[in-house]
C-alpha positions as CSV (number, residue, x, y, z in Angstrom):
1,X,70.9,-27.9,126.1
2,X,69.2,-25.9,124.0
3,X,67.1,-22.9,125.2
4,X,63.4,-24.3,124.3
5,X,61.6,-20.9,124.7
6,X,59.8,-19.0,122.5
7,X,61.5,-15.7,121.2
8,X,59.7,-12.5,120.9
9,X,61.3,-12.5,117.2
10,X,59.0,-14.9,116.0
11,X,60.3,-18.5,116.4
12,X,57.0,-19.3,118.9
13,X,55.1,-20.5,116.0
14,X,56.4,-23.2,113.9
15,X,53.0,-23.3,112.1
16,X,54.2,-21.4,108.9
17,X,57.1,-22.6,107.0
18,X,60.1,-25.0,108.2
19,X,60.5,-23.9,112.2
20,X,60.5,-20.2,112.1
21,X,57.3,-17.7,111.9
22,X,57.4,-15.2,109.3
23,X,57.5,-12.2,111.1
24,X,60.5,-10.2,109.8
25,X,62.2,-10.2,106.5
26,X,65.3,-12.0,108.6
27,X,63.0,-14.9,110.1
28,X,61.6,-15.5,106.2
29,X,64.9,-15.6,104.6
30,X,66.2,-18.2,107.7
31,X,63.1,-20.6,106.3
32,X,64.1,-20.1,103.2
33,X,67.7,-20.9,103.8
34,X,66.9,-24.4,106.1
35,X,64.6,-25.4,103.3
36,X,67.5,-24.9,100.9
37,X,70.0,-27.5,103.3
38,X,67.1,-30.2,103.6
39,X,66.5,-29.9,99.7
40,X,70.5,-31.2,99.3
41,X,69.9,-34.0,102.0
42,X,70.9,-37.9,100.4
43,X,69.5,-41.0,101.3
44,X,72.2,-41.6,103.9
45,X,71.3,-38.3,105.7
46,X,74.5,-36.3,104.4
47,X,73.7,-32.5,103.6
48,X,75.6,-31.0,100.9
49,X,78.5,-33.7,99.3
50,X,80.5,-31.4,97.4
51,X,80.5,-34.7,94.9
52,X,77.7,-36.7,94.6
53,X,80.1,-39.3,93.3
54,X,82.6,-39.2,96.3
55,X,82.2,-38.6,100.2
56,X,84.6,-35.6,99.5
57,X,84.2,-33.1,102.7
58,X,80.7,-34.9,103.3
59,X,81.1,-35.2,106.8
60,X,82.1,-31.6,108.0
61,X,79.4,-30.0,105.1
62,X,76.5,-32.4,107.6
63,X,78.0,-30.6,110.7
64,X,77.4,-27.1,109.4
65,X,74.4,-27.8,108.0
66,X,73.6,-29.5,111.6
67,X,74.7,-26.0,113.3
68,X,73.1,-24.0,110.9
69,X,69.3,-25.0,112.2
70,X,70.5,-25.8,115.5
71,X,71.3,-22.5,115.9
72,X,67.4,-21.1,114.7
73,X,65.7,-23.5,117.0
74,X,65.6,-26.9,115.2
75,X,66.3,-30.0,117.3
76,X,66.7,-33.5,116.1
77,X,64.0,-34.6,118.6
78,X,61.0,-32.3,116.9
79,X,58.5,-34.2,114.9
80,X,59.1,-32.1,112.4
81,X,60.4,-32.6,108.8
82,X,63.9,-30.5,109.8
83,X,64.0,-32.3,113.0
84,X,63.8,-35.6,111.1
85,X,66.2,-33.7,108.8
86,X,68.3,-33.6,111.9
87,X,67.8,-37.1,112.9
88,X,68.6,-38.5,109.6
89,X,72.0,-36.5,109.8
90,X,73.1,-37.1,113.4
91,X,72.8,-41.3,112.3
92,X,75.3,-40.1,109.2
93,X,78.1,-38.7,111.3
94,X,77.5,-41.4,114.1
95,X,77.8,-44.1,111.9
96,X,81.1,-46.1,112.9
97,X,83.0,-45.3,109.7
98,X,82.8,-41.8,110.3
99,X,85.5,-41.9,113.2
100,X,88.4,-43.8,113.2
101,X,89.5,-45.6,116.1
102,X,91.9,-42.7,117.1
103,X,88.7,-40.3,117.4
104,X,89.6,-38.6,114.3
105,X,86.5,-37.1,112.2
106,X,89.1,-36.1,109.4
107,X,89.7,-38.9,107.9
108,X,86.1,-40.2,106.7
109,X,86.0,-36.9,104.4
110,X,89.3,-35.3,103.7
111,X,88.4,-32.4,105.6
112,X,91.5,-33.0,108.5
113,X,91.9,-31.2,111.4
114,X,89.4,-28.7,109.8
115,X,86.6,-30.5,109.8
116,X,87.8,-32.7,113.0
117,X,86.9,-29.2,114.9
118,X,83.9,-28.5,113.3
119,X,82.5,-31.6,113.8
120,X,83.1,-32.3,117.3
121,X,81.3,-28.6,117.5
122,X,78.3,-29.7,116.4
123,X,78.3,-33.1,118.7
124,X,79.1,-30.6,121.7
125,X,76.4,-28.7,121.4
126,X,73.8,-31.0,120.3
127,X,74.9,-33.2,123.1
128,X,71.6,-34.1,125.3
129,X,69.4,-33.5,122.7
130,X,69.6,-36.7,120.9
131,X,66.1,-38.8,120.2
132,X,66.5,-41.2,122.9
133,X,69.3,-42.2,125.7
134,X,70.8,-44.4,123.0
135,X,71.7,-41.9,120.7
136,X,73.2,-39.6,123.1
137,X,75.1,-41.8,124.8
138,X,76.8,-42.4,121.5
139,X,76.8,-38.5,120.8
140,X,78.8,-38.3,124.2
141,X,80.7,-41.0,123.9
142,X,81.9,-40.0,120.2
143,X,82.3,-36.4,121.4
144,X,85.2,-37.1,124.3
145,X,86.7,-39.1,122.1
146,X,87.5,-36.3,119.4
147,X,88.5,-34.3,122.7
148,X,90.9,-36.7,123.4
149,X,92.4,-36.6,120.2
150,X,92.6,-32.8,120.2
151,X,93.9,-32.8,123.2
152,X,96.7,-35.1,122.3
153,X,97.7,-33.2,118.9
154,X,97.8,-30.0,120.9
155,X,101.1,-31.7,122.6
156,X,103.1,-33.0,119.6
157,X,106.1,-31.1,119.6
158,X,106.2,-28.0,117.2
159,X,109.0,-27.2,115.4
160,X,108.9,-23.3,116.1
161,X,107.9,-22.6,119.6
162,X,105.2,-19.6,118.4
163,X,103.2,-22.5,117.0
164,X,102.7,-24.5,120.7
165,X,98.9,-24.4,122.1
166,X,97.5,-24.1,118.6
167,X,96.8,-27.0,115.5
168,X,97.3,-27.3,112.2
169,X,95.6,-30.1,109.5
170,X,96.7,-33.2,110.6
171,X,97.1,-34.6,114.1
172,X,100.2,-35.2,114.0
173,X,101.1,-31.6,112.4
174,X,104.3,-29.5,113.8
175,X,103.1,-26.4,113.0
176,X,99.9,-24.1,113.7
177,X,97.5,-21.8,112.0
178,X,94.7,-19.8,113.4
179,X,92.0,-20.8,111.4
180,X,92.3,-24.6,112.2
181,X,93.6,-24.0,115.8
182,X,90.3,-21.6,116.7
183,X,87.7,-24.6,115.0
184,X,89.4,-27.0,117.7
185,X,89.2,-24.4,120.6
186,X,85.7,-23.7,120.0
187,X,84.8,-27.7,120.0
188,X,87.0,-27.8,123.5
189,X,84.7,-24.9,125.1
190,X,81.9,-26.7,124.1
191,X,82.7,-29.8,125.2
192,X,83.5,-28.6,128.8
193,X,80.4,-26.6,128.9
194,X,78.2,-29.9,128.0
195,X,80.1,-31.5,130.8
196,X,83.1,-33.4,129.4
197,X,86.2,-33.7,130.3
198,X,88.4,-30.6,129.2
199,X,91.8,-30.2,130.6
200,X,92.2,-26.3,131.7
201,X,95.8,-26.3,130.3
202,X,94.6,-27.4,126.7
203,X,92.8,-24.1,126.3
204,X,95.5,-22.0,128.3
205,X,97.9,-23.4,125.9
206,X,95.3,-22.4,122.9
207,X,94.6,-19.0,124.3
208,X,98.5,-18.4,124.4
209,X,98.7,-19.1,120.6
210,X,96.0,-16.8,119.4
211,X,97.4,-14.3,121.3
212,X,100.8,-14.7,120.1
213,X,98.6,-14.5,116.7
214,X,97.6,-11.0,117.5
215,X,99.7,-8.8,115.1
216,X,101.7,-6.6,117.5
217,X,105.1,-6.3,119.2
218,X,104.9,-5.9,123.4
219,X,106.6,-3.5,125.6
220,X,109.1,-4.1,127.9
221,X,105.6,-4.3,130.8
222,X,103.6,-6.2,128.3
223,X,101.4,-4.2,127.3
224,X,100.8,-4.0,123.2
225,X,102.4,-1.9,120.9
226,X,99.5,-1.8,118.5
227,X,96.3,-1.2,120.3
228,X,94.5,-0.9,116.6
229,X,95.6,-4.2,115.0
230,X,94.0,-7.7,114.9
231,X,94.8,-11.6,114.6
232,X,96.9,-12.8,111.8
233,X,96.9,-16.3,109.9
234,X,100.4,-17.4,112.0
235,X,102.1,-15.2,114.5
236,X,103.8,-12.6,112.5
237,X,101.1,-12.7,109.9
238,X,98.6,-9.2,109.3
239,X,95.4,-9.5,110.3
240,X,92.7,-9.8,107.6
241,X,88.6,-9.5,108.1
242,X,88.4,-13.2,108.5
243,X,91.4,-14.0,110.5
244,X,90.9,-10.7,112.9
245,X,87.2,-12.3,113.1
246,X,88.1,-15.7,114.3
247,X,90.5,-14.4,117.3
248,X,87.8,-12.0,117.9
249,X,85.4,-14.7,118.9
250,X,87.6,-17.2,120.1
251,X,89.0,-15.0,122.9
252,X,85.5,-14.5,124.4
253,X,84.2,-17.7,123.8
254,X,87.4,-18.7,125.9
255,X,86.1,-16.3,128.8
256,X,89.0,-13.5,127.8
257,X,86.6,-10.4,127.9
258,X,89.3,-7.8,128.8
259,X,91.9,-8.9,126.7
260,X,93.8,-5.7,125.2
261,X,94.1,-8.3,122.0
262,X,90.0,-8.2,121.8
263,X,89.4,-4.0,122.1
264,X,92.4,-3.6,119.5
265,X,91.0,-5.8,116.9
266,X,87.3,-4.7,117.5
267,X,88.8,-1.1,116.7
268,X,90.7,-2.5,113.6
269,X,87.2,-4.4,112.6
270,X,85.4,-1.1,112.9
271,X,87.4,0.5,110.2
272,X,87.1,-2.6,107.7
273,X,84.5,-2.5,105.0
274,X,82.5,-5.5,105.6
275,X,81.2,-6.7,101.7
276,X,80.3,-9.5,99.6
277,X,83.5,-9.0,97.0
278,X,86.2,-9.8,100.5
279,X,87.8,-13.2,100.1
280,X,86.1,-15.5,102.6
281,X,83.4,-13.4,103.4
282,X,80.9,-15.9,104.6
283,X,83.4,-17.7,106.9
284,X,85.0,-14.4,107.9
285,X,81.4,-12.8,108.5
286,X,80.0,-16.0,110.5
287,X,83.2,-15.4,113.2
288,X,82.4,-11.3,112.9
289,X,78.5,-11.7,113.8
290,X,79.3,-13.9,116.3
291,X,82.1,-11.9,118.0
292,X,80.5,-8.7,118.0
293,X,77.5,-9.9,119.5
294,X,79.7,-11.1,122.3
295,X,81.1,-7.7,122.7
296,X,77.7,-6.3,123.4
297,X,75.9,-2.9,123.2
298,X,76.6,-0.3,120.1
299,X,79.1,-3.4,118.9
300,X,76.9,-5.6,118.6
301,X,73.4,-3.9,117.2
302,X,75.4,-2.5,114.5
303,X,77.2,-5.6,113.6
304,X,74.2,-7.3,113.0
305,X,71.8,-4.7,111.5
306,X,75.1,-4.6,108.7
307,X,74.9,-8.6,108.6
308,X,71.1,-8.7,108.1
309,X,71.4,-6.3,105.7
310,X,74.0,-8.0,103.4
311,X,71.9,-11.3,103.9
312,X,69.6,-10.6,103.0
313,X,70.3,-8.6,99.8
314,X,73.0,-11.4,99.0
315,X,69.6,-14.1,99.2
316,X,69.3,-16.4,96.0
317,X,66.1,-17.5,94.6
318,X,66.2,-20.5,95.7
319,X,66.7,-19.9,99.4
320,X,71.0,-20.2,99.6
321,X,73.5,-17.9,99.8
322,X,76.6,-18.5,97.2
323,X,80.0,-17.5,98.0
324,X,82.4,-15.6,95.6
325,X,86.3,-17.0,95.2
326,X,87.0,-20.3,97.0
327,X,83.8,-20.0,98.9
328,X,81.6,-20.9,95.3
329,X,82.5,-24.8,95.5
330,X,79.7,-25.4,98.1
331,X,76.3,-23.2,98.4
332,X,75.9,-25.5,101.2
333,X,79.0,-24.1,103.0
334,X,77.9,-20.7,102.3
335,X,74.1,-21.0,103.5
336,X,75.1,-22.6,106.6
337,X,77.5,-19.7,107.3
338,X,74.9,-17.0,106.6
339,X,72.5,-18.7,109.0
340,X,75.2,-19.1,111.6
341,X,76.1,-15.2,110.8
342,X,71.9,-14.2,111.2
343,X,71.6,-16.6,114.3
344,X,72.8,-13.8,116.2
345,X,69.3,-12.5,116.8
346,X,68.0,-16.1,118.2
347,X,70.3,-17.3,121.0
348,X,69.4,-20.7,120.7
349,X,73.0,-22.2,120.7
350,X,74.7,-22.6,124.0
351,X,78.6,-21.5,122.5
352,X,77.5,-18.2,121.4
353,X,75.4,-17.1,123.9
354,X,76.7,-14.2,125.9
Protein backbone atom coordinates (compact mmCIF):
# COMPACT_ATOMS: atom_id res chain seq x y z
CA UNK A 1 0.00 0.00 0.00
CA UNK A 2 0.83 3.20 -0.57
CA UNK A 3 2.68 5.32 2.01
CA UNK A 4 -0.27 7.89 2.95
CA UNK A 5 2.00 10.49 4.76
CA UNK A 6 2.75 13.81 4.05
CA UNK A 7 6.25 14.63 2.64
CA UNK A 8 8.25 17.52 3.80
CA UNK A 9 8.64 18.25 -0.15
CA UNK A 10 5.28 19.52 -0.29
CA UNK A 11 2.70 16.83 -1.22
CA UNK A 12 0.78 17.61 2.48
CA UNK A 13 -1.39 20.07 0.91
CA UNK A 14 -3.45 19.11 -2.00
CA UNK A 15 -5.28 22.50 -1.77
CA UNK A 16 -3.34 24.12 -4.74
CA UNK A 17 -3.35 22.49 -8.08
CA UNK A 18 -4.06 18.59 -9.06
CA UNK A 19 -2.48 16.71 -5.67
CA UNK A 20 0.75 18.31 -5.19
CA UNK A 21 1.60 21.83 -3.33
CA UNK A 22 3.64 24.15 -5.20
CA UNK A 23 6.57 24.44 -3.27
CA UNK A 24 9.47 23.71 -5.56
CA UNK A 25 9.91 24.30 -9.26
CA UNK A 26 9.90 20.09 -9.43
CA UNK A 27 6.47 19.73 -7.34
CA UNK A 28 4.86 22.59 -10.04
CA UNK A 29 6.04 20.97 -13.09
CA UNK A 30 4.62 17.30 -11.52
CA UNK A 31 0.97 19.23 -11.51
CA UNK A 32 1.49 20.41 -14.55
CA UNK A 33 2.40 17.12 -16.04
CA UNK A 34 -0.74 14.99 -14.21
CA UNK A 35 -2.95 17.77 -15.52
CA UNK A 36 -1.57 17.10 -18.95
CA UNK A 37 -2.51 12.88 -18.58
CA UNK A 38 -6.15 13.75 -17.31
CA UNK A 39 -6.54 16.30 -20.21
CA UNK A 40 -6.00 13.06 -22.81
CA UNK A 41 -8.47 10.91 -20.67
CA UNK A 42 -11.66 9.39 -23.17
CA UNK A 43 -14.98 8.60 -22.10
CA UNK A 44 -14.06 4.94 -21.49
CA UNK A 45 -11.34 6.07 -18.93
CA UNK A 46 -8.29 5.23 -21.37
CA UNK A 47 -5.33 7.84 -21.11
CA UNK A 48 -3.37 8.53 -24.12
CA UNK A 49 -4.73 6.15 -27.40
CA UNK A 50 -1.97 6.60 -29.67
CA UNK A 51 -5.19 6.57 -32.25
CA UNK A 52 -8.27 7.92 -31.40
CA UNK A 53 -9.68 5.81 -34.10
CA UNK A 54 -8.18 2.34 -32.87
CA UNK A 55 -7.32 0.81 -29.27
CA UNK A 56 -3.73 0.71 -30.66
CA UNK A 57 -1.34 0.39 -27.35
CA UNK A 58 -4.37 1.86 -25.28
CA UNK A 59 -4.13 -0.34 -22.65
CA UNK A 60 -0.31 -0.20 -21.60
CA UNK A 61 -0.35 3.94 -22.40
CA UNK A 62 -3.52 3.72 -19.15
CA UNK A 63 -0.92 1.76 -16.99
CA UNK A 64 1.81 4.37 -17.29
CA UNK A 65 -0.31 6.98 -17.00
CA UNK A 66 -1.77 4.99 -13.87
CA UNK A 67 1.98 4.80 -12.46
CA UNK A 68 2.84 8.03 -13.30
CA UNK A 69 0.42 9.74 -10.37
CA UNK A 70 0.54 6.72 -8.42
CA UNK A 71 3.91 7.39 -7.89
CA UNK A 72 3.31 11.46 -6.77
CA UNK A 73 0.60 10.50 -4.30
CA UNK A 74 -2.58 10.09 -6.28
CA UNK A 75 -4.78 7.07 -5.31
CA UNK A 76 -7.90 5.92 -7.07
CA UNK A 77 -9.86 6.14 -3.73
CA UNK A 78 -9.24 10.22 -3.26
CA UNK A 79 -12.29 12.30 -3.93
CA UNK A 80 -10.38 14.10 -6.09
CA UNK A 81 -10.64 14.82 -9.84
CA UNK A 82 -7.13 12.67 -10.43
CA UNK A 83 -8.34 10.10 -8.07
CA UNK A 84 -11.60 9.83 -10.16
CA UNK A 85 -9.12 10.10 -13.02
CA UNK A 86 -7.71 7.01 -11.50
CA UNK A 87 -11.02 5.31 -10.90
CA UNK A 88 -12.23 5.88 -14.35
CA UNK A 89 -8.96 4.14 -15.58
CA UNK A 90 -8.62 1.19 -13.20
CA UNK A 91 -12.65 0.20 -14.66
CA UNK A 92 -10.79 0.50 -18.34
CA UNK A 93 -8.02 -2.06 -17.87
CA UNK A 94 -10.40 -4.25 -15.59
CA UNK A 95 -13.01 -4.42 -17.99
CA UNK A 96 -13.20 -8.28 -19.15
CA UNK A 97 -11.97 -7.62 -22.77
CA UNK A 98 -8.93 -6.31 -21.61
CA UNK A 99 -7.53 -9.87 -20.58
CA UNK A 100 -7.96 -12.81 -22.36
CA UNK A 101 -8.75 -15.93 -20.81
CA UNK A 102 -5.00 -17.01 -20.71
CA UNK A 103 -4.20 -13.73 -18.42
CA UNK A 104 -2.64 -12.02 -21.25
CA UNK A 105 -2.92 -8.03 -21.19
CA UNK A 106 -1.14 -8.02 -24.72
CA UNK A 107 -3.51 -8.84 -26.77
CA UNK A 108 -6.43 -6.17 -26.08
CA UNK A 109 -3.73 -3.47 -27.44
CA UNK A 110 -0.93 -4.78 -29.51
CA UNK A 111 1.45 -3.99 -27.01
CA UNK A 112 2.61 -7.99 -26.29
CA UNK A 113 4.68 -9.02 -23.72
CA UNK A 114 5.70 -5.36 -23.39
CA UNK A 115 2.85 -4.07 -22.24
CA UNK A 116 1.70 -7.51 -20.47
CA UNK A 117 4.64 -6.40 -17.88
CA UNK A 118 3.80 -3.09 -17.62
CA UNK A 119 0.43 -3.66 -16.90
CA UNK A 120 0.51 -6.22 -14.36
CA UNK A 121 3.00 -3.40 -12.67
CA UNK A 122 0.60 -1.08 -12.26
CA UNK A 123 -2.24 -3.73 -10.86
CA UNK A 124 0.70 -4.82 -8.37
CA UNK A 125 1.14 -1.94 -6.91
CA UNK A 126 -2.09 -0.42 -6.84
CA UNK A 127 -3.30 -3.61 -5.34
CA UNK A 128 -5.30 -2.82 -1.96
CA UNK A 129 -6.06 0.48 -2.98
CA UNK A 130 -9.03 -0.08 -5.00
CA UNK A 131 -12.41 1.97 -4.13
CA UNK A 132 -14.12 -0.77 -2.40
CA UNK A 133 -13.49 -4.65 -1.70
CA UNK A 134 -15.10 -5.32 -5.09
CA UNK A 135 -12.76 -3.68 -7.09
CA UNK A 136 -9.76 -5.14 -5.48
CA UNK A 137 -10.74 -8.30 -5.39
CA UNK A 138 -10.84 -8.11 -9.13
CA UNK A 139 -7.44 -6.02 -9.15
CA UNK A 140 -6.05 -9.25 -7.26
CA UNK A 141 -7.62 -11.64 -8.95
CA UNK A 142 -6.58 -10.12 -12.57
CA UNK A 143 -3.06 -9.54 -11.15
CA UNK A 144 -2.09 -13.53 -10.30
CA UNK A 145 -3.54 -14.29 -13.29
CA UNK A 146 -0.99 -12.25 -15.49
CA UNK A 147 1.60 -13.83 -12.97
CA UNK A 148 0.66 -17.03 -13.99
CA UNK A 149 0.99 -16.42 -17.45
CA UNK A 150 4.51 -14.91 -16.97
CA UNK A 151 5.38 -17.44 -15.08
CA UNK A 152 4.50 -20.06 -17.67
CA UNK A 153 6.20 -18.14 -20.80
CA UNK A 154 9.31 -17.90 -18.62
CA UNK A 155 9.41 -21.98 -19.13
CA UNK A 156 8.87 -22.36 -22.95
CA UNK A 157 11.87 -23.79 -24.23
CA UNK A 158 14.46 -21.32 -25.80
CA UNK A 159 16.13 -22.06 -28.62
CA UNK A 160 19.70 -20.69 -27.41
CA UNK A 161 20.27 -21.53 -23.78
CA UNK A 162 21.59 -17.66 -23.02
CA UNK A 163 17.96 -16.63 -23.59
CA UNK A 164 16.38 -19.08 -20.51
CA UNK A 165 14.95 -16.95 -17.33
CA UNK A 166 14.20 -14.01 -19.55
CA UNK A 167 11.05 -13.08 -22.15
CA UNK A 168 10.59 -11.81 -25.32
CA UNK A 169 7.07 -10.27 -27.09
CA UNK A 170 4.94 -13.00 -27.22
CA UNK A 171 4.22 -15.75 -24.66
CA UNK A 172 4.98 -18.27 -26.52
CA UNK A 173 8.42 -16.50 -27.76
CA UNK A 174 11.85 -18.73 -27.87
CA UNK A 175 14.06 -16.07 -27.50
CA UNK A 176 14.71 -13.18 -24.86
CA UNK A 177 15.55 -9.56 -24.69
CA UNK A 178 16.29 -7.39 -21.77
CA UNK A 179 13.98 -4.79 -22.18
CA UNK A 180 10.82 -6.94 -22.28
CA UNK A 181 12.30 -9.58 -19.81
CA UNK A 182 13.13 -6.59 -16.97
CA UNK A 183 9.14 -5.09 -17.58
CA UNK A 184 7.99 -8.82 -16.49
CA UNK A 185 10.57 -9.10 -13.60
CA UNK A 186 9.53 -5.92 -12.12
CA UNK A 187 5.59 -6.93 -12.25
CA UNK A 188 6.87 -10.40 -10.47
CA UNK A 189 8.58 -8.41 -7.50
CA UNK A 190 5.68 -6.52 -7.13
CA UNK A 191 3.38 -9.00 -7.18
CA UNK A 192 5.18 -11.06 -4.38
CA UNK A 193 5.65 -7.97 -2.32
CA UNK A 194 1.59 -7.32 -2.48
CA UNK A 195 1.32 -10.85 -1.38
CA UNK A 196 0.79 -13.04 -4.40
CA UNK A 197 1.91 -15.92 -5.30
CA UNK A 198 5.58 -15.69 -6.87
CA UNK A 199 7.57 -18.75 -7.40
CA UNK A 200 11.39 -17.95 -6.04
CA UNK A 201 12.78 -19.83 -9.13
CA UNK A 202 10.94 -17.57 -11.67
CA UNK A 203 13.01 -14.57 -10.56
CA UNK A 204 16.26 -16.74 -9.98
CA UNK A 205 15.87 -17.89 -13.46
CA UNK A 206 15.27 -13.90 -14.50
CA UNK A 207 18.16 -12.76 -12.40
CA UNK A 208 20.36 -15.38 -14.29
CA UNK A 209 19.45 -13.82 -17.67
CA UNK A 210 20.19 -10.19 -16.88
CA UNK A 211 23.24 -11.18 -15.63
CA UNK A 212 24.19 -13.24 -18.56
CA UNK A 213 23.12 -9.71 -20.23
CA UNK A 214 25.88 -7.91 -18.44
CA UNK A 215 28.52 -7.26 -21.22
CA UNK A 216 31.56 -9.05 -19.95
CA UNK A 217 33.57 -12.38 -20.21
CA UNK A 218 34.25 -14.25 -16.56
CA UNK A 219 37.36 -15.64 -15.14
CA UNK A 220 38.16 -18.99 -14.68
CA UNK A 221 36.81 -18.03 -10.40
CA UNK A 222 33.94 -16.05 -11.79
CA UNK A 223 34.59 -13.03 -11.19
CA UNK A 224 34.13 -10.33 -14.26
CA UNK A 225 36.41 -9.45 -16.69
CA UNK A 226 34.99 -5.95 -17.18
CA UNK A 227 34.29 -4.28 -13.94
CA UNK A 228 33.44 -0.87 -16.09
CA UNK A 229 30.83 -2.26 -18.48
CA UNK A 230 26.92 -2.53 -18.32
CA UNK A 231 23.74 -4.62 -19.55
CA UNK A 232 23.31 -5.16 -23.20
CA UNK A 233 20.05 -5.61 -25.34
CA UNK A 234 20.71 -9.78 -25.51
CA UNK A 235 23.73 -11.45 -23.99
CA UNK A 236 26.62 -10.46 -26.11
CA UNK A 237 25.08 -7.21 -26.94
CA UNK A 238 27.03 -3.52 -25.58
CA UNK A 239 25.46 -1.85 -23.21
CA UNK A 240 23.73 1.49 -24.07
CA UNK A 241 22.26 4.30 -21.50
CA UNK A 242 18.88 2.65 -21.68
CA UNK A 243 19.71 -0.92 -21.64
CA UNK A 244 22.70 -0.47 -18.81
CA UNK A 245 19.67 1.47 -17.00
CA UNK A 246 17.12 -1.20 -16.97
CA UNK A 247 19.75 -4.07 -15.47
CA UNK A 248 20.71 -1.35 -13.22
CA UNK A 249 17.37 -1.33 -11.53
CA UNK A 250 16.23 -4.55 -12.02
CA UNK A 251 19.11 -6.22 -10.08
CA UNK A 252 18.20 -4.17 -6.94
CA UNK A 253 14.67 -4.25 -7.20
CA UNK A 254 15.43 -8.11 -7.29
CA UNK A 255 17.29 -7.69 -3.85
CA UNK A 256 20.99 -8.11 -5.77
CA UNK A 257 22.73 -5.11 -3.96
CA UNK A 258 26.32 -6.44 -4.18
CA UNK A 259 26.21 -7.66 -7.47
CA UNK A 260 29.75 -6.98 -9.27
CA UNK A 261 27.20 -6.62 -12.46
CA UNK A 262 25.53 -3.44 -10.50
CA UNK A 263 29.01 -1.34 -9.28
CA UNK A 264 30.38 -2.00 -12.94
CA UNK A 265 27.51 -0.59 -14.74
CA UNK A 266 27.01 2.29 -12.14
CA UNK A 267 30.73 3.14 -13.03
CA UNK A 268 29.94 2.83 -16.89
CA UNK A 269 26.69 5.13 -16.22
CA UNK A 270 28.84 7.72 -14.50
CA UNK A 271 30.82 8.32 -17.54
CA UNK A 272 27.70 8.52 -20.00
CA UNK A 273 26.36 11.93 -20.92
CA UNK A 274 22.86 11.77 -19.85
CA UNK A 275 20.80 14.25 -22.58
CA UNK A 276 17.72 14.88 -24.35
CA UNK A 277 19.25 14.17 -28.11
CA UNK A 278 20.08 9.99 -26.68
CA UNK A 279 17.72 7.53 -28.40
CA UNK A 280 15.21 6.51 -25.74
CA UNK A 281 16.00 8.99 -23.38
CA UNK A 282 12.74 9.12 -21.39
CA UNK A 283 12.49 5.22 -21.06
CA UNK A 284 16.23 5.00 -20.53
CA UNK A 285 16.15 7.99 -17.92
CA UNK A 286 12.98 6.59 -16.01
CA UNK A 287 15.20 3.08 -15.30
CA UNK A 288 18.42 5.49 -14.49
CA UNK A 289 16.49 7.77 -11.78
CA UNK A 290 15.15 4.92 -10.41
CA UNK A 291 18.28 2.85 -10.15
CA UNK A 292 20.48 5.38 -8.78
CA UNK A 293 18.25 6.26 -6.14
CA UNK A 294 18.41 2.59 -5.15
CA UNK A 295 22.17 2.85 -5.06
CA UNK A 296 21.95 5.57 -2.50
CA UNK A 297 24.15 8.39 -1.21
CA UNK A 298 26.52 10.61 -3.75
CA UNK A 299 24.66 8.15 -6.55
CA UNK A 300 21.69 9.01 -5.99
CA UNK A 301 21.55 12.99 -5.14
CA UNK A 302 23.45 13.55 -8.18
CA UNK A 303 21.37 11.39 -10.36
CA UNK A 304 18.45 13.23 -9.50
CA UNK A 305 19.56 16.84 -9.17
CA UNK A 306 20.79 16.02 -13.23
CA UNK A 307 17.16 14.47 -13.85
CA UNK A 308 15.29 17.50 -12.24
CA UNK A 309 17.29 19.52 -14.15
CA UNK A 310 16.67 18.11 -17.63
CA UNK A 311 12.89 18.01 -16.60
CA UNK A 312 12.39 20.54 -16.10
CA UNK A 313 14.12 22.51 -18.88
CA UNK A 314 12.74 19.74 -21.34
CA UNK A 315 8.84 21.00 -19.78
CA UNK A 316 6.36 21.98 -22.67
CA UNK A 317 3.82 24.59 -22.44
CA UNK A 318 1.24 22.64 -21.98
CA UNK A 319 2.42 20.57 -19.10
CA UNK A 320 4.01 17.22 -21.17
CA UNK A 321 7.19 16.23 -21.93
CA UNK A 322 7.80 15.09 -25.75
CA UNK A 323 10.25 12.53 -26.73
CA UNK A 324 12.75 12.89 -29.78
CA UNK A 325 13.13 9.67 -32.31
CA UNK A 326 10.71 6.82 -31.66
CA UNK A 327 9.77 8.24 -28.34
CA UNK A 328 7.64 11.38 -30.38
CA UNK A 329 4.52 9.00 -31.27
CA UNK A 330 3.07 9.40 -27.72
CA UNK A 331 3.56 12.60 -25.35
CA UNK A 332 1.68 10.46 -23.18
CA UNK A 333 4.51 7.87 -23.05
CA UNK A 334 6.91 10.43 -22.51
CA UNK A 335 5.12 12.51 -19.55
CA UNK A 336 4.50 9.45 -17.71
CA UNK A 337 8.21 8.57 -17.93
CA UNK A 338 9.42 11.97 -16.77
CA UNK A 339 7.05 11.72 -13.84
CA UNK A 340 8.22 8.21 -13.03
CA UNK A 341 11.96 9.64 -13.60
CA UNK A 342 11.01 12.91 -10.89
CA UNK A 343 9.14 10.48 -8.57
CA UNK A 344 12.35 9.78 -7.17
CA UNK A 345 12.07 12.62 -4.61
CA UNK A 346 8.41 11.33 -3.34
CA UNK A 347 8.63 7.58 -2.35
CA UNK A 348 5.17 6.92 -2.62
CA UNK A 349 5.39 3.72 -4.77
CA UNK A 350 6.18 0.49 -2.92
CA UNK A 351 8.66 -1.06 -6.06
CA UNK A 352 11.06 1.74 -5.87
CA UNK A 353 11.39 2.40 -2.51
CA UNK A 354 14.79 1.60 -1.10
Amino acid sequence: MFLCVALAVGLSARAEGPGLSATSAVDRAVVRGISFLMSKQDDDGAIGKMDRKSKDNASVMTALALMAMASVGHQASDETPEGRAMRKALDFILAADRQDPTGYFGKYDGARMYGHGIVTLMLAELLGMGVDARQDALIRDRCQKAIDLIVRSQKVHKHNAKFEGGWRYTPDANDADLSVTVWQVMALRAAKNSGLTVPKETIDAAIGYIKRSYNSGKHKGGRLVNLKSGFGYEPGHSPTFSTASEGLLALQVCGDYEAEELKGTAAWLHEQKVEPSQRFFYYGTYYYAQGMYQRGGEDAEKARELVEKIMLAEQKDDGAWAGRDQETVSKVYSTSLALLSLSVRYHFMPIYQR
